[in-house]
C-alpha positions in Angstrom: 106.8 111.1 52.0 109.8 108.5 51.5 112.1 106.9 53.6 115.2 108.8 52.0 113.5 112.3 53.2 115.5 114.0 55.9 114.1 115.5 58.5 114.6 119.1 60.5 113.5 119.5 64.0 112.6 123.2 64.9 114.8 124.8 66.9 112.1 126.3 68.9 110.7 122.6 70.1 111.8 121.3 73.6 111.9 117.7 74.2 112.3 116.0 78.0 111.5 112.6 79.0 109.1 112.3 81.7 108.1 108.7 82.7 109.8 106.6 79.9 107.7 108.8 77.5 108.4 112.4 75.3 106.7 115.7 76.3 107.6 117.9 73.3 107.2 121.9 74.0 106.6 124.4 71.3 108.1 127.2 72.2 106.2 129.4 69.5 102.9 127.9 70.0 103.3 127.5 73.8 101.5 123.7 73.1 102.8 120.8 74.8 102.5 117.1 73.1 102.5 114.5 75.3 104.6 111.1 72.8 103.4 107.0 74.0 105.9 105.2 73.6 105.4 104.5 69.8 105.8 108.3 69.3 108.6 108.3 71.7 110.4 105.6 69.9 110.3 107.3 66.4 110.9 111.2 68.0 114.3 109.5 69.9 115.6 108.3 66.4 114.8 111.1 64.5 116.5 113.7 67.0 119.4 111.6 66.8 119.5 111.1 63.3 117.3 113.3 61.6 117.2 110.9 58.6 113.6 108.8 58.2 116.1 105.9 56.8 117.9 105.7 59.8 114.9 105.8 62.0 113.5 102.9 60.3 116.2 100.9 60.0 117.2 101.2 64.5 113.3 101.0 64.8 112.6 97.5 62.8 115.7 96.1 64.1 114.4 96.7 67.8 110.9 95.5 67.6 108.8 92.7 66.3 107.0 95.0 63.3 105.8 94.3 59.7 107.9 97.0 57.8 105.4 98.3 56.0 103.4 99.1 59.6 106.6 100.6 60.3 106.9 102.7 57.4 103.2 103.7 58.1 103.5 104.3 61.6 106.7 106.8 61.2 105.0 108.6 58.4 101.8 109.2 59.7 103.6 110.5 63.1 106.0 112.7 60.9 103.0 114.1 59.0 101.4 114.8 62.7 104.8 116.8 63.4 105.0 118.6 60.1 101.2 119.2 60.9 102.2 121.2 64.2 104.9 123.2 62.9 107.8 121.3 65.2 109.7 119.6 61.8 110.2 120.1 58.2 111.2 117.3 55.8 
């Protein structure tokens, strides 16, 4: 994965906040996932944006992060998403 990937969100995939946190809904699956705020964080950009550039560059601007955690940290969650069917990249 790299930073210049886009993402797409599935358009059967439900977000609400609850609690300064992301429930996600899978409408094909039925599965709710339950985003801390990490997850939260990264899911907010990427709706926004859909661009894992983007994401990164609001994310390291608005917390205290080595960027290559960053980079980590938004991949790995990505790959947890691509994982469970909600995005494609």
């Amino acid at each position: 994965m790299k930073l210049k990937q886009k993402i797409n969100i599935s358009d059967q995939v439900f977000a609400q906040e609850v609690d300064e946190e992301i429930v996600l809904l899978d409408m094909n699956s039925e599965n709710y996932f339950g985003l801390d705020e990490t997850g939260s964080a990264i899911w907010q950009q990427l709706s926004k944006t859909g661009s894992l550039q983007a994401t990164y560059d609001a994310l390291i601007e608005e917390y205290e992060i080595q960027p290559a955690q960053l980079e980590a940290d938004i991949f790995a969650f990505v790959q947890t998403l691509v994982d469970a069917g909600l995005v494609e990249v």
